[in-house]
Each structure stands twice: as C-alpha cells, then as structure tokens.
MIRO-45143 format. One record per residue: x, y, z of N, C-alpha, C, O in turn; residue in one letter. Coordinates in pm, whole numbers. Example, Ala and Ser with C-alpha at 12.3 -4.5 7.8 and 13.67 -1.06 7.14 Angstrom:
<nodes>
> 1319, -569, 780, 1230, -450, 780, 1320, -330, 780, 1424, -332, 846, a
> 1285, -225, 708, 1367, -106, 714, 1290, 3, 787, 1341, 114, 804, s
</nodes>
This chain:
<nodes>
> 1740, -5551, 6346, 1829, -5444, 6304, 1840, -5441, 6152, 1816, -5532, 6072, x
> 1885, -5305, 6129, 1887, -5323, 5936, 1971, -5292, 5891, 2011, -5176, 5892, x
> 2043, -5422, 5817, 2160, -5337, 5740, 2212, -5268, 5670, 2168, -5254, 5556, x
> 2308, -5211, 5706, 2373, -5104, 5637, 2416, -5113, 5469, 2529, -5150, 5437, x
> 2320, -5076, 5376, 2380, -5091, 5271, 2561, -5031, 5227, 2614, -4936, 5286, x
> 2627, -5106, 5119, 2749, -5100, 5093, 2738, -4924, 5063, 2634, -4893, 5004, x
> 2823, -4821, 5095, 2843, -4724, 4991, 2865, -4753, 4790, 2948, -4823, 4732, x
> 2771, -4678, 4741, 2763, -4707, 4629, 2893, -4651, 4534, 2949, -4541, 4544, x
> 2925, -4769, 4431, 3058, -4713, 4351, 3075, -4648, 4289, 3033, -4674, 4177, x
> 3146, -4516, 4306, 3128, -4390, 4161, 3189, -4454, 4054, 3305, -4495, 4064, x
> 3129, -4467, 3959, 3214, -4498, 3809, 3301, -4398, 3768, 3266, -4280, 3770, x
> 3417, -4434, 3729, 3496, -4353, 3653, 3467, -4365, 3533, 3448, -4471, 3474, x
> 3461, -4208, 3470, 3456, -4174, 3348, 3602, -4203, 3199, 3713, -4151, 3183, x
> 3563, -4256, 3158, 3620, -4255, 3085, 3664, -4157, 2970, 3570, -4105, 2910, x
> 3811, -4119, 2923, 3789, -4013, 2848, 3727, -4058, 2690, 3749, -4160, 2624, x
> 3649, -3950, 2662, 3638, -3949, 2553, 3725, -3984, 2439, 3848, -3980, 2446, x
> 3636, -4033, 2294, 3740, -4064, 2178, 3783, -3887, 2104, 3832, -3872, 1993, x
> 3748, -3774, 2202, 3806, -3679, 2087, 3914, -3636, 2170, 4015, -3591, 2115, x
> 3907, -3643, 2297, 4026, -3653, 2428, 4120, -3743, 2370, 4229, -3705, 2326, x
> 4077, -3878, 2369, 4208, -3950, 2315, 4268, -3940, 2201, 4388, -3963, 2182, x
> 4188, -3907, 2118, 4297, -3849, 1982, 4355, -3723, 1990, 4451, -3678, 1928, x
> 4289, -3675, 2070, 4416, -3538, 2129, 4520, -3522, 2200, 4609, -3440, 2178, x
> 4514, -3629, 2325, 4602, -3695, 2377, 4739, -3778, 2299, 4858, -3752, 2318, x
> 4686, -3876, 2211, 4775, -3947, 2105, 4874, -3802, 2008, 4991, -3781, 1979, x
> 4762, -3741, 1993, 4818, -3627, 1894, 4936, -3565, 1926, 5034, -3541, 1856, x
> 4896, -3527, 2127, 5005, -3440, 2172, 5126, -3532, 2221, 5231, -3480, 2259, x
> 5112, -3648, 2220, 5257, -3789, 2226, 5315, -3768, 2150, 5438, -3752, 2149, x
> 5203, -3758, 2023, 5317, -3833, 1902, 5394, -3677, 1842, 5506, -3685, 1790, x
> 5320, -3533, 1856, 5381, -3419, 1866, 5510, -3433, 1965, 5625, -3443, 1924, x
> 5464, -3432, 2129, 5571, -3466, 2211, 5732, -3526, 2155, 5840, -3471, 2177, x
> 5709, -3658, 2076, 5820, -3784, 2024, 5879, -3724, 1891, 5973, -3770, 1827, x
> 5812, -3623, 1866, 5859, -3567, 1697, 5942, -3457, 1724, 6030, -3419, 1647, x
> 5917, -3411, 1818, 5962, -3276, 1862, 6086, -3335, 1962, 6144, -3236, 2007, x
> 6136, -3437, 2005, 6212, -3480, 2087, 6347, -3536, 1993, 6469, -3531, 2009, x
> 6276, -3578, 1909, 6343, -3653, 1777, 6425, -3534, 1692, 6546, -3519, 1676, x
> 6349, -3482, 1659, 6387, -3290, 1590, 6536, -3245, 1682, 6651, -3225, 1643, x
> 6487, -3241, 1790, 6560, -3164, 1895, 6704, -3255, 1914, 6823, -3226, 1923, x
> 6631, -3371, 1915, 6848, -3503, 1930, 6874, -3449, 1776, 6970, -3373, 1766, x
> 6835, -3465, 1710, 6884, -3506, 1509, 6970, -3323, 1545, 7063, -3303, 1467, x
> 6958, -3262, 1598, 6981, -3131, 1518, 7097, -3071, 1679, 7175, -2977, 1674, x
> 7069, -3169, 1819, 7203, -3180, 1894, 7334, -3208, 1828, 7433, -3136, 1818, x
> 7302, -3373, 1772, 7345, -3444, 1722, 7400, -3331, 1614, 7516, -3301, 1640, x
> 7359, -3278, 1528, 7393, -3201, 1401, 7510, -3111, 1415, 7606, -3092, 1341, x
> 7458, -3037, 1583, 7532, -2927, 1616, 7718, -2971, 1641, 7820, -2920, 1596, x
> 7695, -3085, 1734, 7777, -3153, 1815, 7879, -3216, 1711, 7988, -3239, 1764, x
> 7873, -3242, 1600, 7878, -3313, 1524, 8005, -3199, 1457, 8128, -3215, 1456, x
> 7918, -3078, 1400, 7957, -2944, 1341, 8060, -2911, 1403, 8173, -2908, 1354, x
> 8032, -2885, 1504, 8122, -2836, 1588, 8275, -2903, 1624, 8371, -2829, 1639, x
> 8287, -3059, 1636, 8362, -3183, 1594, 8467, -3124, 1472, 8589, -3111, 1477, x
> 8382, -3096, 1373, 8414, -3116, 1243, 8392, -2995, 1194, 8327, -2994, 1090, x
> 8432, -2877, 1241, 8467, -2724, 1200, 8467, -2689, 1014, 8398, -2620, 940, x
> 8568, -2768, 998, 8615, -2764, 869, 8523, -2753, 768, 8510, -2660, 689, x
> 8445, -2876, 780, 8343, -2910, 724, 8249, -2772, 655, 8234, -2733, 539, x
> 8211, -2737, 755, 8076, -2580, 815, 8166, -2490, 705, 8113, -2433, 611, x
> 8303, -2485, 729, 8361, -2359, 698, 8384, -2378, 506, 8394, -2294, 416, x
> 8386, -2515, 506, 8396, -2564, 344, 8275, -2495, 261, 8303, -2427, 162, x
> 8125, -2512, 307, 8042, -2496, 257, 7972, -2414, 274, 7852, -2413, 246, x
> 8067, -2288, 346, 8033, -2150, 362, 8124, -2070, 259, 8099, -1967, 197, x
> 8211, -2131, 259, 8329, -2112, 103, 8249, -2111, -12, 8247, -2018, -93, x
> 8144, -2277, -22, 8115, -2305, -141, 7974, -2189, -191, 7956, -2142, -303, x
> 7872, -2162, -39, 7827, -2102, -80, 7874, -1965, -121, 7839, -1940, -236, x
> 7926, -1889, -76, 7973, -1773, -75, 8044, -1806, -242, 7992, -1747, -336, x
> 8118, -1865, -259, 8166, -1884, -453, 8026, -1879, -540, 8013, -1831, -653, x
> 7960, -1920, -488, 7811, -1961, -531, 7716, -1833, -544, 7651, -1795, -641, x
> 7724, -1791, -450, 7641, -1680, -438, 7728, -1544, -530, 7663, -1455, -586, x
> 7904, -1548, -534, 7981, -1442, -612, 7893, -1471, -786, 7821, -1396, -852, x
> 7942, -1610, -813, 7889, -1646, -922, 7756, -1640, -965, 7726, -1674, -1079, x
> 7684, -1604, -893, 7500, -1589, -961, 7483, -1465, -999, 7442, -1428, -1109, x
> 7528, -1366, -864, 7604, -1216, -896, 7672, -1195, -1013, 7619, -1111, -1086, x
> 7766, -1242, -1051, 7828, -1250, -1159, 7769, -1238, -1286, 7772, -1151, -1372, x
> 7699, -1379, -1273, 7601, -1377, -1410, 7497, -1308, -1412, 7428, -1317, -1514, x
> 7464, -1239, -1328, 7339, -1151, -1344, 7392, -1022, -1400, 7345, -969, -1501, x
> 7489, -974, -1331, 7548, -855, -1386, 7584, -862, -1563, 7539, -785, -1647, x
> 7670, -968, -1587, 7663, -969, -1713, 7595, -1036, -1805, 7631, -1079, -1914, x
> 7477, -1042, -1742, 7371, -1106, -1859, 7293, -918, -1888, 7270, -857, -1993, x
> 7269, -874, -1721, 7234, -707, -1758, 7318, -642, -1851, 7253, -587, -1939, x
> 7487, -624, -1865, 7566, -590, -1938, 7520, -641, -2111, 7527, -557, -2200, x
> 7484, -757, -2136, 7430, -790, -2280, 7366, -785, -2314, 7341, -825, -2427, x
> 7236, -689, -2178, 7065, -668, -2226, 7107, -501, -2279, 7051, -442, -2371, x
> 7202, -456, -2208, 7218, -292, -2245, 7319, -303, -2339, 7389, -202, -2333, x
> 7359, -382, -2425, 7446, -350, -2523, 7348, -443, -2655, 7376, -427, -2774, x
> 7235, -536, -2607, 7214, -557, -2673, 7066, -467, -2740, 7027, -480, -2856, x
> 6987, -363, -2617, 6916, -255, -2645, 6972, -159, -2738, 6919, -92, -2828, x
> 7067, -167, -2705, 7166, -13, -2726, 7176, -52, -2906, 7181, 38, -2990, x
> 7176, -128, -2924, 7227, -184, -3054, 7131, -206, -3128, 7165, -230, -3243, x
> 6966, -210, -3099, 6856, -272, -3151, 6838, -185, -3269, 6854, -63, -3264, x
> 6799, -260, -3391, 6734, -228, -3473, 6627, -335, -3573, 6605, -455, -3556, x
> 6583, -256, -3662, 6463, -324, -3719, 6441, -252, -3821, 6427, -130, -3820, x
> 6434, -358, -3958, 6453, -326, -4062, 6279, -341, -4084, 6224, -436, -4029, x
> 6192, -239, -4168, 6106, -292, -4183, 6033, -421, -4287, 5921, -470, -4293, x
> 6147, -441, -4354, 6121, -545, -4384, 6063, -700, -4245, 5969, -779, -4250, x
> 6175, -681, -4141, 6167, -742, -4100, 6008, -778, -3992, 5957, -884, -3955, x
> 5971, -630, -3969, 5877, -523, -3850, 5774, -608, -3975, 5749, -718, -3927, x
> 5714, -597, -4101, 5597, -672, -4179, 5572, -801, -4141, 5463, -846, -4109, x
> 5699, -873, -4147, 5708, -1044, -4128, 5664, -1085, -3906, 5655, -1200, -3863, x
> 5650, -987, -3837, 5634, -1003, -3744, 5467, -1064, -3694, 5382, -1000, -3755, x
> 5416, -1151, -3615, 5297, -1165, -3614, 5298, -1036, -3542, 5396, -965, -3516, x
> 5107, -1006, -3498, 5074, -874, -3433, 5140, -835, -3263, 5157, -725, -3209, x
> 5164, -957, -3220, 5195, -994, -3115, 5351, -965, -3080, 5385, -921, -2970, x
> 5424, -989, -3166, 5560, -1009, -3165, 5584, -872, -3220, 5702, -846, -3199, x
> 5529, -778, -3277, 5515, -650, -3350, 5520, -564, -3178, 5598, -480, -3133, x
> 5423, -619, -3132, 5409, -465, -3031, 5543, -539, -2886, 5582, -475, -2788, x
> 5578, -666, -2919, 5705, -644, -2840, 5830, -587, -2882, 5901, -536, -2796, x
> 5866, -588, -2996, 5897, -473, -3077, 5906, -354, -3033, 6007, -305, -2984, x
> 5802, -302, -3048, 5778, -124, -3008, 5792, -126, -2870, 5810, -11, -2829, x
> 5790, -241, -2747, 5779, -224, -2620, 5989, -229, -2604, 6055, -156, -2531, x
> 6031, -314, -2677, 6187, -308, -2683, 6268, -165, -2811, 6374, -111, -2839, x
> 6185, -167, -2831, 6226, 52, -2903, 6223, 133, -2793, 6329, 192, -2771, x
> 6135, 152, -2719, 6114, 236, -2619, 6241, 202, -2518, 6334, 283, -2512, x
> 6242, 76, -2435, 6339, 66, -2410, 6449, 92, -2419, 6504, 149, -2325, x
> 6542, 47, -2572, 6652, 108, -2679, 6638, 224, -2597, 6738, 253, -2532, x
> 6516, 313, -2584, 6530, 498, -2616, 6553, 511, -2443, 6623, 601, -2398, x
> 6505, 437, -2378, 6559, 480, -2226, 6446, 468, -2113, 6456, 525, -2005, x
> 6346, 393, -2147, 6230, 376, -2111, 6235, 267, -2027, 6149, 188, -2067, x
> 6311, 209, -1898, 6323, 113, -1855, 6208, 46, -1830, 6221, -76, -1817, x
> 6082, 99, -1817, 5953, 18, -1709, 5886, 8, -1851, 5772, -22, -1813, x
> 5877, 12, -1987, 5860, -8, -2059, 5780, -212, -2089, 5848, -315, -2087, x
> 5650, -205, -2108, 5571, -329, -2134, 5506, -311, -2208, 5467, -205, -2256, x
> 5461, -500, -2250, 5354, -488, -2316, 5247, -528, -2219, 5261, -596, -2117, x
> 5120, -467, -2274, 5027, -439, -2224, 4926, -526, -2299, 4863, -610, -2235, x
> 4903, -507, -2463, 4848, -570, -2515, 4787, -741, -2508, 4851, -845, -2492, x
> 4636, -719, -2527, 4559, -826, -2549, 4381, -814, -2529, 4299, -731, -2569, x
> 4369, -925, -2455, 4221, -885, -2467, 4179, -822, -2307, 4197, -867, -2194, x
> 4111, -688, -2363, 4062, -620, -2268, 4186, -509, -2236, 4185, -440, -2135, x
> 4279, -505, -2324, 4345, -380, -2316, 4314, -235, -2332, 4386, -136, -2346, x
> 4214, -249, -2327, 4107, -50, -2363, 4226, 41, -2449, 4257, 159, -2429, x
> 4274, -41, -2538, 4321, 45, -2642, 4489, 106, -2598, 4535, 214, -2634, x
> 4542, 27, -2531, 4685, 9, -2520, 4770, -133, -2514, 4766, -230, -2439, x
> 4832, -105, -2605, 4939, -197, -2600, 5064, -220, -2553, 5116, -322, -2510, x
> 5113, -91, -2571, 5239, -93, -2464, 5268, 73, -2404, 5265, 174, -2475, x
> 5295, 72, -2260, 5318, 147, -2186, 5488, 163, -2138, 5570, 76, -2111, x
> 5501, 306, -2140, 5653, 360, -2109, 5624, 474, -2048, 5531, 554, -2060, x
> 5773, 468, -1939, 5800, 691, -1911, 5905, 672, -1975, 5972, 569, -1988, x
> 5916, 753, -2007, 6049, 812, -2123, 6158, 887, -2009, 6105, 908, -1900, x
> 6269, 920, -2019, 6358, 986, -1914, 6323, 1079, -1864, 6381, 1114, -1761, x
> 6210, 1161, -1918, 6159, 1250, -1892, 6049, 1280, -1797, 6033, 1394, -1754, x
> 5986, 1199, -1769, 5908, 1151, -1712, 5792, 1125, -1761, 5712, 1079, -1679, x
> 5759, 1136, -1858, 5659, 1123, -1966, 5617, 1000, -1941, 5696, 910, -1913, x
> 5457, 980, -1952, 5385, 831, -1942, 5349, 851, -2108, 5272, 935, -2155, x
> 5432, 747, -2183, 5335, 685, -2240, 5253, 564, -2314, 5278, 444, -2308, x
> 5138, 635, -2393, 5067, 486, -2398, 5039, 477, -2571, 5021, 567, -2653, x
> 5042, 358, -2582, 5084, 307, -2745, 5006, 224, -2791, 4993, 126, -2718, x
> 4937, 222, -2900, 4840, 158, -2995, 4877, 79, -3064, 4886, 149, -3165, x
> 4923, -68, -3110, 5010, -101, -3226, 4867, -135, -3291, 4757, -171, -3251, x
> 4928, -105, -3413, 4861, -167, -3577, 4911, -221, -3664, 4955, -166, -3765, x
> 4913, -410, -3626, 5076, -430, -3731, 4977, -497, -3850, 4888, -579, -3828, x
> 5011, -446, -3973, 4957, -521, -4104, 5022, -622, -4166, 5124, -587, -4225, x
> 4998, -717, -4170, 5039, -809, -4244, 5150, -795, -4343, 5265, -839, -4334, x
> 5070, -697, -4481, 5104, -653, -4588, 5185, -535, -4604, 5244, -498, -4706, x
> 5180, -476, -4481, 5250, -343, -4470, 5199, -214, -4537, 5097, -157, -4499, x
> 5267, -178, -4625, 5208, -29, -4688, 5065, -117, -4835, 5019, -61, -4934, x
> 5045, -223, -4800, 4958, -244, -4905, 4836, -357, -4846, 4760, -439, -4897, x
> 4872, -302, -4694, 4785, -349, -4621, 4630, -243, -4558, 4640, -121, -4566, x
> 4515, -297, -4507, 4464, -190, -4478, 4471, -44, -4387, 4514, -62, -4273, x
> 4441, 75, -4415, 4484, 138, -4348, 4424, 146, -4227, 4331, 74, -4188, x
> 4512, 293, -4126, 4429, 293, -4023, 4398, 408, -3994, 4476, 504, -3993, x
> 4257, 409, -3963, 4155, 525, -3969, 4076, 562, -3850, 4098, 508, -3742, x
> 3977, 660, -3865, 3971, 746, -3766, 3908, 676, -3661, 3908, 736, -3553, x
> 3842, 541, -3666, 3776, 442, -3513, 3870, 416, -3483, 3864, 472, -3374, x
> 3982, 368, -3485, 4125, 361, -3419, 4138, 440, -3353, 4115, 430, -3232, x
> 4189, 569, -3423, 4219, 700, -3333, 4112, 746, -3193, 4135, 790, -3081, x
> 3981, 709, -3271, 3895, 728, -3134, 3896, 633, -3064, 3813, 663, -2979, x
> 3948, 497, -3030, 3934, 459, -2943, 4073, 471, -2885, 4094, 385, -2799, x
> 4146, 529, -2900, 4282, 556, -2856, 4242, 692, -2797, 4278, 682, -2680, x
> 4188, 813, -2813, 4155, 902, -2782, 4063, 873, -2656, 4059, 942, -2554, x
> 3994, 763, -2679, 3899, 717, -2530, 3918, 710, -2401, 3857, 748, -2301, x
> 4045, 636, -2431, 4161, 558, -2317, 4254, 591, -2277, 4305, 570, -2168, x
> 4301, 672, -2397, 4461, 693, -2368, 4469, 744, -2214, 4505, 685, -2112, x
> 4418, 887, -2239, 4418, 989, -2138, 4310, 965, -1982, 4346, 973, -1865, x
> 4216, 944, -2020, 4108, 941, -1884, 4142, 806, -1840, 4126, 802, -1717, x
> 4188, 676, -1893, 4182, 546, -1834, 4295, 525, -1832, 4303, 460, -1727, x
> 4432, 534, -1887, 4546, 513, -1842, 4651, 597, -1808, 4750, 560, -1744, x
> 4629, 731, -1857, 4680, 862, -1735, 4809, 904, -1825, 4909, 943, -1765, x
> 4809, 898, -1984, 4870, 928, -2099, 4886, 1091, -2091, 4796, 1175, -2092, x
> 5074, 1116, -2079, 5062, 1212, -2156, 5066, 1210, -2298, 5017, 1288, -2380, x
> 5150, 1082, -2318, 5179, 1121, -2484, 5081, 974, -2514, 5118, 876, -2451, x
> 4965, 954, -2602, 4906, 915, -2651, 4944, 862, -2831, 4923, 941, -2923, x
> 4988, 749, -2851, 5011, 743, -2961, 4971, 566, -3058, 4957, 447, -3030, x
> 4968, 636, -3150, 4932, 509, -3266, 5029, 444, -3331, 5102, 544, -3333, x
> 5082, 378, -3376, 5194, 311, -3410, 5157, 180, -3529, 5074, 93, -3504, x
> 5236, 186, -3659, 5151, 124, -3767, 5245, 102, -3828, 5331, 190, -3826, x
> 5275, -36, -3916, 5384, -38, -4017, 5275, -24, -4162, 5322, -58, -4271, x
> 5146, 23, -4156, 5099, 88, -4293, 5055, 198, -4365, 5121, 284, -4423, x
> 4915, 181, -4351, 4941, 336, -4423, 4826, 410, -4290, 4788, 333, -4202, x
> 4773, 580, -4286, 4734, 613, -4185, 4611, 716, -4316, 4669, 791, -4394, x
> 4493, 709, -4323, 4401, 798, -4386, 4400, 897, -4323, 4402, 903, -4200, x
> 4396, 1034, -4441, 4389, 1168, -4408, 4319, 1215, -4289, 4369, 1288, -4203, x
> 4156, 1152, -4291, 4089, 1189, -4162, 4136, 1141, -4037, 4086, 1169, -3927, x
> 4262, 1047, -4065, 4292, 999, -3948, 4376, 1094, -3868, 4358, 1132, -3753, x
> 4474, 1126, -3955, 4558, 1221, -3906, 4542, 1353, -3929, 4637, 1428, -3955, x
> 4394, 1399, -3919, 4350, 1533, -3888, 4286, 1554, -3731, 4288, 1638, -3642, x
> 4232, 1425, -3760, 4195, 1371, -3606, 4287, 1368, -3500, 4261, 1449, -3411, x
> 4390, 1296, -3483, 4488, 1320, -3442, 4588, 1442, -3386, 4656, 1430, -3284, x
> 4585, 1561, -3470, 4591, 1683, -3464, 4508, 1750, -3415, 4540, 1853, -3356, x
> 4349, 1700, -3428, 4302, 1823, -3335, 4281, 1728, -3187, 4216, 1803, -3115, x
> 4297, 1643, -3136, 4338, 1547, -3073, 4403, 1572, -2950, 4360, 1560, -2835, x
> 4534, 1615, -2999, 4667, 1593, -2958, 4727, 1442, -2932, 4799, 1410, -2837, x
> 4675, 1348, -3048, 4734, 1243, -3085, 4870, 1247, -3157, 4905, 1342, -3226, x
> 4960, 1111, -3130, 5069, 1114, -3181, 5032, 970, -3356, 4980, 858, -3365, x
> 5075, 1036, -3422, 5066, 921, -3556, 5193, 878, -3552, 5272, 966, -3519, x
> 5276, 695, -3591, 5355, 680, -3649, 5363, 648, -3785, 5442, 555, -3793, x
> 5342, 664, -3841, 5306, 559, -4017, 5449, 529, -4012, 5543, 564, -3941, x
> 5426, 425, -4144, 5519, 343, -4190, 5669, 426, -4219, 5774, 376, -4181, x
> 5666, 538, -4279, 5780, 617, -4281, 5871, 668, -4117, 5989, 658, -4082, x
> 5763, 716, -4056, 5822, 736, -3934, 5854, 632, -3856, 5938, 676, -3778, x
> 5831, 501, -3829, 5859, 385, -3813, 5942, 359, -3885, 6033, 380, -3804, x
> 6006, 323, -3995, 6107, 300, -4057, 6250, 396, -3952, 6333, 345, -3877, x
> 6237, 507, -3979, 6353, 622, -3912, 6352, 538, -3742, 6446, 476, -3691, x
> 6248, 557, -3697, 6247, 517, -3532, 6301, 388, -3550, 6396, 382, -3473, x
> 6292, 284, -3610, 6324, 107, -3606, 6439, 121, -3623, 6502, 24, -3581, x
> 6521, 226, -3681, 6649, 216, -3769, 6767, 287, -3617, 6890, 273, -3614, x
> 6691, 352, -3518, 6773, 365, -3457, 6876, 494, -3441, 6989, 492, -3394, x
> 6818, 580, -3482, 6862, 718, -3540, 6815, 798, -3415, 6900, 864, -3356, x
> 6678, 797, -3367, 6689, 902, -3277, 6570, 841, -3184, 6504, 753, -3240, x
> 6536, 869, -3066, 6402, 805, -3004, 6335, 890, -3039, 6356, 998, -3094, x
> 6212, 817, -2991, 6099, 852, -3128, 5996, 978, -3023, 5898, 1030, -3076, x
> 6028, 1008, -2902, 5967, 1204, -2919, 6070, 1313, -2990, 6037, 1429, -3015, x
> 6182, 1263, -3013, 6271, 1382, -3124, 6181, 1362, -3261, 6175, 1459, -3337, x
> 6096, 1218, -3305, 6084, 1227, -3438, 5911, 1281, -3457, 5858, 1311, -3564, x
> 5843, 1283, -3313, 5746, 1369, -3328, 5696, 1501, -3270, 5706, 1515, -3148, x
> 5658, 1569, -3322, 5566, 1736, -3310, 5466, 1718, -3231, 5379, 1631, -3239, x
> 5487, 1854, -3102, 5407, 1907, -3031, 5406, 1768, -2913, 5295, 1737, -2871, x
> 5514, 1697, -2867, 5505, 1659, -2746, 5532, 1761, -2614, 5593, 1864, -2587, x
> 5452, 1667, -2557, 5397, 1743, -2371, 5564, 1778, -2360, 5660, 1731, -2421, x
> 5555, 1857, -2278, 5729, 1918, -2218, 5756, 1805, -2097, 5662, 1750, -2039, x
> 5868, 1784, -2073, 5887, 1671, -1955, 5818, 1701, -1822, 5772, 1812, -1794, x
> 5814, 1624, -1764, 5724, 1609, -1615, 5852, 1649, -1485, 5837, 1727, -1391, x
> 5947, 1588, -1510, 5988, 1689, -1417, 6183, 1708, -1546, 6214, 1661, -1656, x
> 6263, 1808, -1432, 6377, 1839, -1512, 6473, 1724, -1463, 6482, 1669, -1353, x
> 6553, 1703, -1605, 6705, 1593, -1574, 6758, 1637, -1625, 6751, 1754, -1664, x
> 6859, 1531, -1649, 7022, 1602, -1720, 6954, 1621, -1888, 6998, 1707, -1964, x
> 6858, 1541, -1922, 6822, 1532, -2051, 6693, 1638, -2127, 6652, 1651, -2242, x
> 6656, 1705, -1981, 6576, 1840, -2049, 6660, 1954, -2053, 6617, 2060, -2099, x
</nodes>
C-alpha cells in the first residue's frame, strides 16, 4: 500500500515593508488624532467649568481688536492732514536723491486727490515713474527728471519727450502724459510737447505745484476733459 503524503503547508505571506510603514503610519495617525481629540475634550470641559475665563478673553480680544481699529483710523486721520498740508520748497525738491524726488511727485498727486497714486519708477519702467487718476478720472502717467543742480543742471530735451511720447499713451493707457523736472526744459523740447499733446513741468511750474497752491491740471493747458462727471467737474 502507499502512503498518503501529508497535505502540503500554504505559507503565509507576509506583509510587505511598504504595508508596514503604512500600517505604523495609520497607528501612529490613529494615537495623534485620539490625543488631539482628549486635549481639546479636556479644553472644552474645562471652558465650560470655568465660563469666566472664555468670557475674560473675549473682553480682551474685543478691547484689542477696538484698539487696532482705533489706531488705524487715526494714523489715516494724520496721513490726510498730513497730505493736506504737504509742501516742498524747492530748495528742498534739488537736495532730494532721484529716487526720493519721484516719491515726491507720487505724494503731490496724492495732496491733489489722487488716492491710487504710485511710484512706478526704476528699471524697466518704459518711461514712467509715477502713475495717478486724478478725481476726475483721469489716468495719469509721469516722467521725473530730478537734477542734481537744479536750474544749473542739465536740461531736458527732446529724447526724453520721445520716449515719454512712446509709452505714455500706447503702453500705459495715459490720458494726461507728463514730464516733470526741477531744471531747465529746451525750446525743442517744449515744441515737441505741444505738438504732442505732452504735459511740461519745468522748474517754475514745479515750484507753484510743490508750494501747494493749486493741483497741478489747474496749473496746466489743454488737459483731456474728465472721464466721467463728479461733484468736481
């Protein structure tokens, strides 16, 4: 007779090492998330105990939150009294580096009512430095030219104007297009300009505008009519 061999033993598989670090993963997730869940029973239970507490530091925030309010409002209150008040002697507008010059003209505009008023200026600015709408709705876009020397510094002439003429209008969407200079401005410049419909400031008209007398489309000829009507057209 022949014997019956044993039935043979299936091996059990063992899990894999990317099973078991997924396994471990979802424990130690499991124990973190169990832990989370007592700390913040515990938190509730606790709160709830101790009412007072919750209601203290809903006080404190709420004082907290009056007070940030607070100071925001009147730090805005000392930005509009301190616009409102701006001026600039040109003495002072010469001693400015070029930089600090066209924040200047970006805080004039402002002064005049130009809230969205920036500077723009640096490298790769295609010939604007600072951008404003005026109350009117007017976009515009601004060239600074600050000289060192001032009126005995070099002037500025008609490649200026053309590259302000380049940009103004087709690349940044200018109605009022203008140059802005504490020196002097050559004749061809400001013929150019005129047939243009460029705006010139020279050093004289800058002086009147810095001083705070009037915003500076009352102090120039042949601006665009406003974009749409306000209380101020």
């Amino acid at each position: 007779m022949t014997r019956r061999r044993p039935p043979a033993r299936r091996r059990t598989r063992r899990p894999s090492k990317r099973q078991q670090q997924k396994d471990s993963q979802l424990i130690a997730f499991a124990v973190v998330a169990a832990a989370v869940i007592g700390l913040v029973v515990m938190v509730v239970n606790w709160l709830l105990a101790h009412w007072w507490v919750l209601l203290i530091a809903l006080v404190l925030a709420a004082l907290a939150g009056i007070g940030w309010l607070s100071s925001r409002r009147q730090q805005a209150r000392w930005e509009a009294v301190r616009a409102q008040g701006l001026r600039y002697a040109l003495s002072q507008l010469d001693a400015l580096h070029h930089a600090k010059f066209e924040e200047a003209v970006r805080d004039l505009m402002r002064r005049d009512g130009c809230q969205d008023a920036q500077r723009v200026g640096g490298g790769g600015d295609l010939g604007a430095d600072v951008k404003a709408t005026d109350p009117l709705g007017r976009r515009w876009v601004i060239q600074c030219k600050h000289r060192r020397n001032g009126a005995r510094g070099s002037a500025v002439g008609t490649p200026d104007l053309q590259v302000l003429n380049g940009t103004a209008r087709p690349v940044h969407g200018a109605d009022v297009a203008v140059i802005v200079t504490n020196g002097r401005v050559t004749g061809p410049a400001v013929t150019l300009a005129k047939q243009q419909r460029l705006h010139v400031v020279d050093r004289q008209t800058l002086a009147v505008w810095a001083s705070g007398s009037r915003p500076l489309w009352e102090l120039l000829r042949a601006v665009p009519p406003p974009r749409r009507p306000t209380s101020l057209s």
